[in-house]
N, C-alpha and C positions, 0 to 999 in steps of 0.2 A: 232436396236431400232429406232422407226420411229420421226423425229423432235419433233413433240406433245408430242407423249409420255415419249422420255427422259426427258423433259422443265417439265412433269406433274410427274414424277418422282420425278426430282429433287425437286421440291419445296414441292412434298409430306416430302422428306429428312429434307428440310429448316424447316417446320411444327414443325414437331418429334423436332427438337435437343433440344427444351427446356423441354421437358417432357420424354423425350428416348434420350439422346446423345449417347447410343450404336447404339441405332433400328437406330438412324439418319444416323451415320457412315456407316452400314452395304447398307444402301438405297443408300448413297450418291457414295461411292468405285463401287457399281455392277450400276449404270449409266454410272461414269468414265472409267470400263471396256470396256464398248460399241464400236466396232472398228470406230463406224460413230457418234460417240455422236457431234450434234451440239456446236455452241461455246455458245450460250447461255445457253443450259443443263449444260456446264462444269462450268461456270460461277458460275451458282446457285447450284450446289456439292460441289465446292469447298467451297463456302459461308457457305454450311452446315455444311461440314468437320470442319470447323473455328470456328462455332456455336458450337459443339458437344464438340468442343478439349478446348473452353473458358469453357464451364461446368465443364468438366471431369476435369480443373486446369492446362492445358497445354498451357499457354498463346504463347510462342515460336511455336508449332505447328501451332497454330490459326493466329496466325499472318502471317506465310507464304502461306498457304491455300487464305487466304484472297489478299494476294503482288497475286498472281497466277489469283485469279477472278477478281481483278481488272486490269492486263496486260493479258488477253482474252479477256474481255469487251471491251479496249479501242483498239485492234487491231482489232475486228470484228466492230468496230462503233458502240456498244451499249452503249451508254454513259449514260440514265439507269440503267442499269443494274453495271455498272461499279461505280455509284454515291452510287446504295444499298451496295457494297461492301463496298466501302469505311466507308458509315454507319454505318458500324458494326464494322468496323477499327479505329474509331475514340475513342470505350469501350477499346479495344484490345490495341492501344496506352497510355492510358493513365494509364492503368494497367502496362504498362509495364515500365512506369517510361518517357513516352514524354509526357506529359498534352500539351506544348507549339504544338508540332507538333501535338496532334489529333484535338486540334482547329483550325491550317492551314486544315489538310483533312476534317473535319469537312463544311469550309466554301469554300474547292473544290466540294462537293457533293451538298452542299443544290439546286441550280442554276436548279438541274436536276434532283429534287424530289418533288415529288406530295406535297400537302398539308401535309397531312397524316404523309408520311415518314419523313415531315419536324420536326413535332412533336416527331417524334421517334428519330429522331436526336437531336432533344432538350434533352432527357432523357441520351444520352451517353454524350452530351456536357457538361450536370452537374456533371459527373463524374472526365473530364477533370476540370474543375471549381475548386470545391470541391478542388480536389488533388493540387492546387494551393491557398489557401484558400479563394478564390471568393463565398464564403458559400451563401451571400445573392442571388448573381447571379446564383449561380445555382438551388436555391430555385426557383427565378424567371421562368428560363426556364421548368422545372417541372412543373409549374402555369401553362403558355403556353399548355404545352402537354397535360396536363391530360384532358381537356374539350372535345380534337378528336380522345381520345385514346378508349372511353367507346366499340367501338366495336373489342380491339385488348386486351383481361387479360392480357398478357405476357408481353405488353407494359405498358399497365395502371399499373399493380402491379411494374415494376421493376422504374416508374415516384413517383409511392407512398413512395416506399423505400428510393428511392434516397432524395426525397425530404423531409423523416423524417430523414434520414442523416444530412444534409442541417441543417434543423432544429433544430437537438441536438447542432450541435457546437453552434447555432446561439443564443443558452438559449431556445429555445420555445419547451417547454419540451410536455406539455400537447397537442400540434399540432403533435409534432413527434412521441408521442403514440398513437394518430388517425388514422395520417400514416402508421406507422406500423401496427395497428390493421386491418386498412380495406385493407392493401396489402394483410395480412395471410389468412382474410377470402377470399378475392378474389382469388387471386392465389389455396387456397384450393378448390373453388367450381368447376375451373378452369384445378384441377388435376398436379399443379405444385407444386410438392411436394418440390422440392428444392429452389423454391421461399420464400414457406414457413418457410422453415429451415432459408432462408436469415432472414428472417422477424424477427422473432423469436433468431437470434441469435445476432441483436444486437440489443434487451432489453437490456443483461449484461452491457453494453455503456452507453445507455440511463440510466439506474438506475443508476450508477455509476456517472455518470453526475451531475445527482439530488440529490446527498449524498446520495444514499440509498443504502450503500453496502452490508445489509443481503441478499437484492432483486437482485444486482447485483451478487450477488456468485451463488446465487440459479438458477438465468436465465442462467450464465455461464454453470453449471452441464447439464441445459437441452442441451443448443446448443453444450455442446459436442457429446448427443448423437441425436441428429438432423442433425448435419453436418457429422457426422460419413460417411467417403466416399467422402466428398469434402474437402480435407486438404487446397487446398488453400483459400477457403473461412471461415474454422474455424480459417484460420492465419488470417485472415481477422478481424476476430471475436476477436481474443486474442489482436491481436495489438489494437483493439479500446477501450475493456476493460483498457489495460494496462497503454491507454492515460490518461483515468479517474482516478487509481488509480496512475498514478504519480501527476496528477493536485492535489488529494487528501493524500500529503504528502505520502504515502505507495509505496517506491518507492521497495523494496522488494515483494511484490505480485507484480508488475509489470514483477520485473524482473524475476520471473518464468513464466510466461505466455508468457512472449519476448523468452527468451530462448527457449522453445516450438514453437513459432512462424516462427524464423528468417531460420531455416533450410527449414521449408516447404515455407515459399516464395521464399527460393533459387531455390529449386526443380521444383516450380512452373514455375520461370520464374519471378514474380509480383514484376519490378523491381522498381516499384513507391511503393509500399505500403510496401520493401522492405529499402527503402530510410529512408522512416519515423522511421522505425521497429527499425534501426541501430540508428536515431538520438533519441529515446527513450531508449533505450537499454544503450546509452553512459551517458541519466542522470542518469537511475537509477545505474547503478556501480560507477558514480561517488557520488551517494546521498545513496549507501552502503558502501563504504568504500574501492574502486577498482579501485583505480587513474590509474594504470596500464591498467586494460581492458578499462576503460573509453577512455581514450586516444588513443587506439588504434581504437575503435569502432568509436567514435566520426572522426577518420579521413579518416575510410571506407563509413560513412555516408556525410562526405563532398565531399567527388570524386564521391560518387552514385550522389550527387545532384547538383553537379555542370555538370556532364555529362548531367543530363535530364534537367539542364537549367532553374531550379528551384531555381532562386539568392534570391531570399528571404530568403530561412532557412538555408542558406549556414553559414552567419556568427552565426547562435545558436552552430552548430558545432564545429566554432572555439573557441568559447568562451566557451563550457566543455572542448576541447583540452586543452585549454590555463588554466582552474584552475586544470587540471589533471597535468599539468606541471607543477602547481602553489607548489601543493601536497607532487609533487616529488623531490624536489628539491628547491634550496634556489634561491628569488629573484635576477633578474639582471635587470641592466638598458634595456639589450636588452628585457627581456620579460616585462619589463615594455612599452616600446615603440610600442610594441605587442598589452599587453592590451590595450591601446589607441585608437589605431586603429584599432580594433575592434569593440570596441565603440563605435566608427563612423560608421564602417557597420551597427550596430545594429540598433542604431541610425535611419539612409536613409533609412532600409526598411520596419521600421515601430516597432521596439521590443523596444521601448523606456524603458518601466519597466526592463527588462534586461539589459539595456545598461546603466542605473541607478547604477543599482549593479553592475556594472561590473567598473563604475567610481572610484566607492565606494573603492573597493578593488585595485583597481591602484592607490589611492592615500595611502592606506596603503603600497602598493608594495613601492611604493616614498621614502613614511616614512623608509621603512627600506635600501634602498639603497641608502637614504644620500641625497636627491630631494626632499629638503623640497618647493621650489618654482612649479614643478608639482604639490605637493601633494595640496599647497594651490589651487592652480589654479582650481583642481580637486573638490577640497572642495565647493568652492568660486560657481565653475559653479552647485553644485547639491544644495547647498544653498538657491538657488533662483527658485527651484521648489519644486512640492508639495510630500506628502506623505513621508513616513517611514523614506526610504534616506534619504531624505529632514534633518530631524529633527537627522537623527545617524550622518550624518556630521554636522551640527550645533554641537551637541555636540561634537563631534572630533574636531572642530575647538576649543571650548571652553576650552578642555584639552589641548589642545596646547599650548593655553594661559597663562596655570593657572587656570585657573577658572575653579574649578572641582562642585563647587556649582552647576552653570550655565550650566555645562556637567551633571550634574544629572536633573538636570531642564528638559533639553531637551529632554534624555530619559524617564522622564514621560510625557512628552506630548505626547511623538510619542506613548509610549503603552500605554497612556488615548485614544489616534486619533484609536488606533489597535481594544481597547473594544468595541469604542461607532461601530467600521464599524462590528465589529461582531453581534455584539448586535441588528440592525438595520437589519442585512441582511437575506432577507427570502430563497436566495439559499445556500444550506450546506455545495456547495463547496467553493462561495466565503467567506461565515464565515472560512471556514477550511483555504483558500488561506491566508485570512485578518491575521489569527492567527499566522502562519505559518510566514508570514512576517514580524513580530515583533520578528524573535528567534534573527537574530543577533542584532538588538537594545538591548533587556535582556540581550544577554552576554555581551553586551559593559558595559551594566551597571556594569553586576557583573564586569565584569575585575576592573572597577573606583573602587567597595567597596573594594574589595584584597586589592586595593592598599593604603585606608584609614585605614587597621587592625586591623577593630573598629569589633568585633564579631556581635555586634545587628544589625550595617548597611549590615553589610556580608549577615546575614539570611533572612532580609528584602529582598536584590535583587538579593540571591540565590531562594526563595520563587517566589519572580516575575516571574526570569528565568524560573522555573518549570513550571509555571503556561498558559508561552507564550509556551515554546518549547511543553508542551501536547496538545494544542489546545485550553485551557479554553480561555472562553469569557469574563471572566473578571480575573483581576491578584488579586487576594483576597490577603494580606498579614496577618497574625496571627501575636495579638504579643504578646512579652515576656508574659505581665500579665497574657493574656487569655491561652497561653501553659503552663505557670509553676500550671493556677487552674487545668487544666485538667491533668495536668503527676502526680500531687501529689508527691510523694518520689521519681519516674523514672527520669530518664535523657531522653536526647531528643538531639541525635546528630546528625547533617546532616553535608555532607560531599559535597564541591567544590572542582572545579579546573578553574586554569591559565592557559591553555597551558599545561605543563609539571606538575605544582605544583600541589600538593594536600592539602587542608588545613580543618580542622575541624571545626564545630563552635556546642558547649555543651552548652544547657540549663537546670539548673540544680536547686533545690529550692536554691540555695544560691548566683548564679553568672550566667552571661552567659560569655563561655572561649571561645577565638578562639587559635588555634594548627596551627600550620603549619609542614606538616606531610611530605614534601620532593618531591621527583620523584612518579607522578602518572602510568610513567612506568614500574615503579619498581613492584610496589603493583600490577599494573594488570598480570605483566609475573608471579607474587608470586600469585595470584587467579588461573591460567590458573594451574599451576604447581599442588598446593591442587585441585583442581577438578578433574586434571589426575589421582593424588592418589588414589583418591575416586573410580575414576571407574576400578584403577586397583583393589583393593579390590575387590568390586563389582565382580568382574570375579576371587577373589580368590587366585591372583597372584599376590600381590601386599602385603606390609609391612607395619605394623603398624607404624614404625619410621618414614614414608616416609608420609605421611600423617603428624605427630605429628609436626615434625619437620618444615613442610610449615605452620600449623595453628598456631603453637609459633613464627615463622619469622611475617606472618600477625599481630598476635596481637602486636607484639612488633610497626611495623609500623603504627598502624590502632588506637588501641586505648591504646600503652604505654603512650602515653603523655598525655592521658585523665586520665590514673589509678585513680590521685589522686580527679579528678572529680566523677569518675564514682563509688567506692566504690564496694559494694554486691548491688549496686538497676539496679530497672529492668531498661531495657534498650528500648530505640525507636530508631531506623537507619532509616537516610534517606540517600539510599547510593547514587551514582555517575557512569554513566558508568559498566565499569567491575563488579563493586561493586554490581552491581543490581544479578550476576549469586554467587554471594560467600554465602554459608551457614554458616550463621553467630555463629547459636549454634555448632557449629565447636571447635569456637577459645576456647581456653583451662578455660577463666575466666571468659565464657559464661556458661558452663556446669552447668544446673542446675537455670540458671537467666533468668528472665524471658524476652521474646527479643520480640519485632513485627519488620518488617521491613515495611517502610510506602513509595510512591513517594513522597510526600513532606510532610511538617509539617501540611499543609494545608487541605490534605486528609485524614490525621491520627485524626484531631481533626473533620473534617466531621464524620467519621467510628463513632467518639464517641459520635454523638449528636444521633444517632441510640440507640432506647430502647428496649431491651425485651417486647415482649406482647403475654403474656400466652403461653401455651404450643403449639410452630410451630410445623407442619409434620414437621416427618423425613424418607426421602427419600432413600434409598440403591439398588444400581445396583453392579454387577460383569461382567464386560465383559471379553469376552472370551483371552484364550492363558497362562491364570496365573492360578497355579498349587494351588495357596491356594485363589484366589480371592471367592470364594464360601465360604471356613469357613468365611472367611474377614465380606464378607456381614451375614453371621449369626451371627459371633458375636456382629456387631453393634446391629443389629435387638431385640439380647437376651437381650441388654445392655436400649437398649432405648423403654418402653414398646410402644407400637401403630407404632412402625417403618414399613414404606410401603416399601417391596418388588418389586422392576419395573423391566421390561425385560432391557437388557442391548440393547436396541434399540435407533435410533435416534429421530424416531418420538414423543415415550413414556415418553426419557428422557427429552427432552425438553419442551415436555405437561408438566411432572410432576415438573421441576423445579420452576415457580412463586410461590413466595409465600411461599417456604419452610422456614422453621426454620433451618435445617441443612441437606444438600443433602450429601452421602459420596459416590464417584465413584472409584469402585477400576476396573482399567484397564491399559491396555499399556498405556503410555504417548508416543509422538512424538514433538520434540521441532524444527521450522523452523525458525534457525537463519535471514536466508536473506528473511523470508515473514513470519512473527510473527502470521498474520493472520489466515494464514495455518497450524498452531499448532493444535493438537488436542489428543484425545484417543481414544481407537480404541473398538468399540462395535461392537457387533452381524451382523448388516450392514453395516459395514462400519466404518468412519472416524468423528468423532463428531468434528466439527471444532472450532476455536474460531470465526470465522465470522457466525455461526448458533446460538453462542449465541447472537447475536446482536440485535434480535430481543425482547428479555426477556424485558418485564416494568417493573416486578416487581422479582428479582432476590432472590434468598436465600442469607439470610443472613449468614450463614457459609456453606462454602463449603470445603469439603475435597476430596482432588484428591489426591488420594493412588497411584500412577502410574508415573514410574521413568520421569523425567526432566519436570513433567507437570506445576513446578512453575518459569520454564525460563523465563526470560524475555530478551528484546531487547529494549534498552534505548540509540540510539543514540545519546540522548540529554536527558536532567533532567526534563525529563516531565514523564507523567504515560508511565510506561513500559509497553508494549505488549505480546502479549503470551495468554497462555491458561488462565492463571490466573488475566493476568492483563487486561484482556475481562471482564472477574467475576467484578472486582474491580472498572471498571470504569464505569462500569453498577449499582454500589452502592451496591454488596456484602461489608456485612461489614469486614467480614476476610474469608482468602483462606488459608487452610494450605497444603501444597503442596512439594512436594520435589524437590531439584534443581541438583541431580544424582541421578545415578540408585542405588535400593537397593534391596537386595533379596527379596524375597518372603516372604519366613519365616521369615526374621528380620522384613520387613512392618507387618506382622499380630501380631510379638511380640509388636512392638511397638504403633500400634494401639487398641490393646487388654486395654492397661494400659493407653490409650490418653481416650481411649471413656469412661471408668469406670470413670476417674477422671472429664470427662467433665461434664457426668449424676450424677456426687454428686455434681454438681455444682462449678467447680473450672474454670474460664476464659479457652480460647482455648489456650492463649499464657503458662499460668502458667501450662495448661495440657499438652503441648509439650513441654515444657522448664522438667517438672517430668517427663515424658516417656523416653524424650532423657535420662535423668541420671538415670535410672533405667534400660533400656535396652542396652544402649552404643553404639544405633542405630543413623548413623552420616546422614544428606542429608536434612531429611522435615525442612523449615521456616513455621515463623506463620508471613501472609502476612495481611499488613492492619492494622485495628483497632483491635488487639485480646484481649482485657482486660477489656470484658465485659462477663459475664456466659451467657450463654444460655437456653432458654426454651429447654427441651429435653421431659417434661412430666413426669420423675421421682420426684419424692417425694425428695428434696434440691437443684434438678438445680432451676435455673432462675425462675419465675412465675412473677412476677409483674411487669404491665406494666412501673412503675419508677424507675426498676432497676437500682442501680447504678454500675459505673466501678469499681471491685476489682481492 
């Protein structure tokens, strides 16, 4: 092959690799075969080869390809050519986890590149940038580029990308969907299909940024099959998602998309965005309940980033280490002396907000290892600055004191300071942030009320807690007067914890009682224990005793010491924790009483200000795999005249949902403890999630999901539980009746048979599952929410009139 033509070869190769990284390889290998190939021909093949192997996800490959064209370059004296190399080496470095070294290669090449390519190197530089968190700087450099790129798409698209990257971290949301939009069209007109897939595949990011996670899930779904074939950029994809949904408290869907993630960047090679993947991956295990993995993750993610030289996010690393160690094991002065200094890391490189909280919790560590003089010291230094901390150590100092007045004082100013910055704020996430920040302020509270033993104060800043730990933007508190008009005869018991302890607080027409109910360990390994019963049952092989026996222990613990409260009246639970997964019509002096479980008192007297208005559709799907889900839906249908029939699809179902009077879906259930989100039932295509309900304005007011574990919930804290149901719920269905294990077939249709007849003569949802349960001895469905209002159904005694009141 003749000089010219190898050189016009290879850069034909060069061409290809972003539109064919096969066609490019196969170009680039049959030049290098050449027995006389020039060193400038090799030069630009191997640059290919580097190009085709960074597509294809092989950053290792690409990186040596490219060490090879730039030691050719520099030994023939093409320093040129040697400088393009490097240019493409400085993407390839910083992917691989050195941002600090692709900015030295970086500013070895510029010297000895055109104008043009200078620009082009601005585009990798932002990469390097970026991955160090210089977001505005690398915005900057993309500025630069894009004006000289207009005759290079490949360039210009991946300058647009990068800099609607840039821009999401940076808040400037509606710039980084322009960017993104006109990279797609361009790179589409351009015929770089996988540009496009880039383009496209972090929407899921950007929505997720903007609080919009219907739009975020739904963009995910695309770019999984848009990236189909580039894993390391759909890792790419999952990890930027997964940042947005840990920023937005759901550190559970985060962590299934990490887990998905962290394998394909090993394989890739990508060992910067591999870095990050692991320091995300350690919160969310530690923010699900996995001190163990956390700790281990968080210290594989401190050696990735301390190797690439990345001091800045090194100390976040040490400080999930150090609360997974917190977790595990009882304070010592040496891990106090830890957290400290840490602190201080955090501190210098700028994570002040964390190093806040992390003060915070060292002067508790203090407190309990006998160092009352760090803890004040601790106290004293976050005293004198602003926000949340600010005002949770003020009142820690206060209770210190004595002065639990003046400690209550100061946790309502801090969740007065938590509403007005929710309330004010037009981005979703930092409302969600602002929310979220005030949970340990609310539990300090609650802890102060425990310890005053006063029932009404209990409920007041167990209500608060609820109220911070679900995200609401304001802590509404209900009180006594306005819940004893609305329960009428019912009792209304919500359930706290200390720590360890469990305690009651009953409001009842005659008193309000507080209980102190013992080991909250206890009662949850006694929940876990009855629900195993259940599902042995369920499968057949399992003893009536063995069940009876856990729900007579529970009730003895749960509500023996309410008995004399609680009578034969119907009943409200606001439970806690574990509490949220127990099927309450279980317990033996429930049978037959009428029960709603509610997340707070708060939301059950919301459910109740909802009015009947005339006869709503009624909605019935069957999805497929269940041997009697077809009679199921006829029966309803027979039972409630004008009842609509819908395919058991995702798009139908969720058209037909707004606005229903009572939708009943009888299908699989799937309950996802560690991403609540990702719950769902299973129809005709697929997987109906709870994040597709997100979308709903106007929801059905009763919904029934026939379909085993669909009323799970996941309440890592006393705010609205999560789940299939509790999507319904905090979208403003007024009641979900739903089952929290599985149950056959046949018994779901016996027991539904007798729920829907009772509800179309007009008997409340709760008091028509509270008679079906003791009629058919069918154990599993709650009635979730508000149930103690009848329903329009359109037979002749349901519900009709828009002032219905609560039976």
């Amino acid at each position: 092959m003749v000089p010219d033509e190898a050189v016009a070869a290879a850069e034909l190769a060069l061409e290809t690799s972003g539109s064919d990284p096969a066609r490019a390889g196969e170009l680039a290998r049959e030049v290098l075969r050449s027995m006389t190939v020039p060193d400038e021909a090799a030069t630009i093949a191997h640059r290919a080869l580097a190009l085709a192997a960074r597509e294809l996800g092989d950053l290792p490959l690409a990186e040596s390809h490219l060490s090879r064209a730039v030691g050719i370059a520099l030994a023939a004296g093409l320093r040129h050519r040697a400088a393009q190399a490097r240019l493409s080496l400085v993407h390839v470095n910083a992917e691989l986890g050195r941002p600090t070294q692709a900015l030295t290669v970086a500013a070895a090449a510029e010297p000895y590149l055109r104008p043009v390519e200078v620009a082009k190197l601005g585009v990798h530089r932002a990469v390097a940038l970026a991955r160090l968190g210089r977001y505005a700087e690398a915005a900057d450099q993309c500025d630069r580029a894009v004006g000289l790129l207009e005759e290079d798409p490949r360039f210009l698209a991946g300058a647009l990308l990068n800099r609607g990257l840039a821009r999401v971290f940076l808040g400037e949301f509606e710039a980084a969907e322009s960017d993104l939009a006109r990279c797609a069209e361009l790179a589409g007109r351009a015929g770089l299909d996988h540009v496009v897939a880039l383009a496209e595949g972090n929407l899921p990011f950007l929505a997720a940024r903007r609080g919009d996670l219907p739009a975020a899930f739904a963009a995910y779904r695309r770019a999984e099959d848009s990236l189909f074939g580039y894993p390391e950029r759909l890792a790419t994809t999952r990890c930027d998602l997964a940042e947005a949904l840990v920023a937005a408290h759901l550190p559970g869907e985060a962590r299934v998309l990490l887990d998905l993630a962290v394998p394909e960047l090993i394989a890739a090679g990508a060992q910067g965005a591999l870095a990050e993947a692991l320091l995300l991956l350690a919160r969310a295990e530690l923010r699900t309940g996995e001190p163990h993995r956390a700790l281990q993750t968080a210290e594989r993610a401190g050696a990735a980033l301390t190797a690439q030289e990345r001091a800045a996010l090194v100390p976040l690393t040490t400080e999930i280490a150090l609360r997974a160690r917190l977790a595990l094991g009882s304070p010592t002065r040496e891990l106090l002396t830890e957290l400290l200094a840490c602190a201080g890391d955090l501190d210098e490189t700028g994570h002040a907000e964390v190093a806040g909280e992390l003060r915070l919790t060292a002067a508790e560590v203090a407190l309990l290892v006998g160092d009352r003089s760090a803890a004040d010291g601790q106290l004293d230094r976050l005293t004198r600055g602003p926000g949340v901390v600010s005002r949770h150590a003020s009142a820690l100092k206060r209770e210190l004191a004595g002065d639990r007045r003046g400690a209550f004082a100061e946790v309502r100013a801090g969740l007065s300071a938590v509403a007005a910055r929710t309330a004010t704020a037009e981005d979703p996430r930092v409302r969600a942030h602002a929310a979220k920040a005030g949970e340990p302020l609310a539990e300090f509270g609650l802890t102060l009320a425990l310890r005053t033993g006063r029932g009404r104060t209990l409920l007041a800043w167990a209500e608060r807690w609820r109220a911070v730990a679900g995200g609401s933007e304001r802590s509404r508190v209900p009180g006594v007067a306005e819940l004893r008009a609305a329960l009428g005869d019912a009792v209304l018991v919500e359930f706290a914890r200390n720590g360890d302890e469990l305690v009651a607080v009953a409001v009842s027409p005659e008193r309000v009682s507080l209980r102190r109910l013992g080991s909250f360990s206890a009662v949850a390994e006694a929940v876990v224990r009855l629900r195993y019963g259940l599902r042995r049952a369920h499968l057949r092989d399992g003893r009536a005793a063995d069940v009876a026996g856990e729900a007579a222990l529970l009730e003895r613990l749960l509500l023996g010491p309410l008995s004399g409260v609680l009578g034969d009246r119907a009943l409200v639970v606001v439970p806690t924790g574990a509490l949220h997964t127990l099927p309450w019509p279980v317990l033996p002096s429930n049978s037959g009483r009428r029960v709603s479980v509610a997340s707070s008192a708060a939301s059950w007297l919301a459910g109740g200000r909802v009015r009947a208005a005339g006869a709503g559709r009624i909605v019935v799907a069957a999805g497929p795999g269940l041997l009697h889900a077809e009679a199921e839906a006829e029966m309803v249908a027979a039972r409630h005249p004008g009842a609509e029939r819908i395919p058991a699809l995702r798009p139908e179902v969720v058209t037909a949902l707004p606005g229903t009077g009572v939708a009943h879906l009888a299908a699989h259930g799937t309950f996802c403890s560690r991403s609540p989100l990702l719950s769902g039932i299973d129809l005709e295509d697929g997987r109906l999630m709870a994040y597709d309900l997100l979308r709903l304005r106007v929801p059905p007011r009763l919904v029934v999901l026939s379909a085993c574990d669909a009323g799970m919930a996941h309440a890592p804290a006393d705010g609205a539980p999560l789940g299939l149901a509790g999507a319904f719920l905090s979208l403003g269905t007024q009641c979900v009746v739903a089952s929290l294990v599985p149950v056959r077939d046949e018994e779901t249709l016996d027991l539904m048979t007798v729920f829907h007849e009772l509800l179309a003569a007009g008997h409340c949802p709760a008091q028509a599952l509270a008679t079906a349960n003791a009629k058919t001895g069918v154990a599993g469905f709650v009635c979730l929410g508000y149930g103690d209002q009848p329903v329009a159904t359109g037979r002749a005694g349901s519900a009709t009139q828009l002032d219905q009141e609560p039976t």
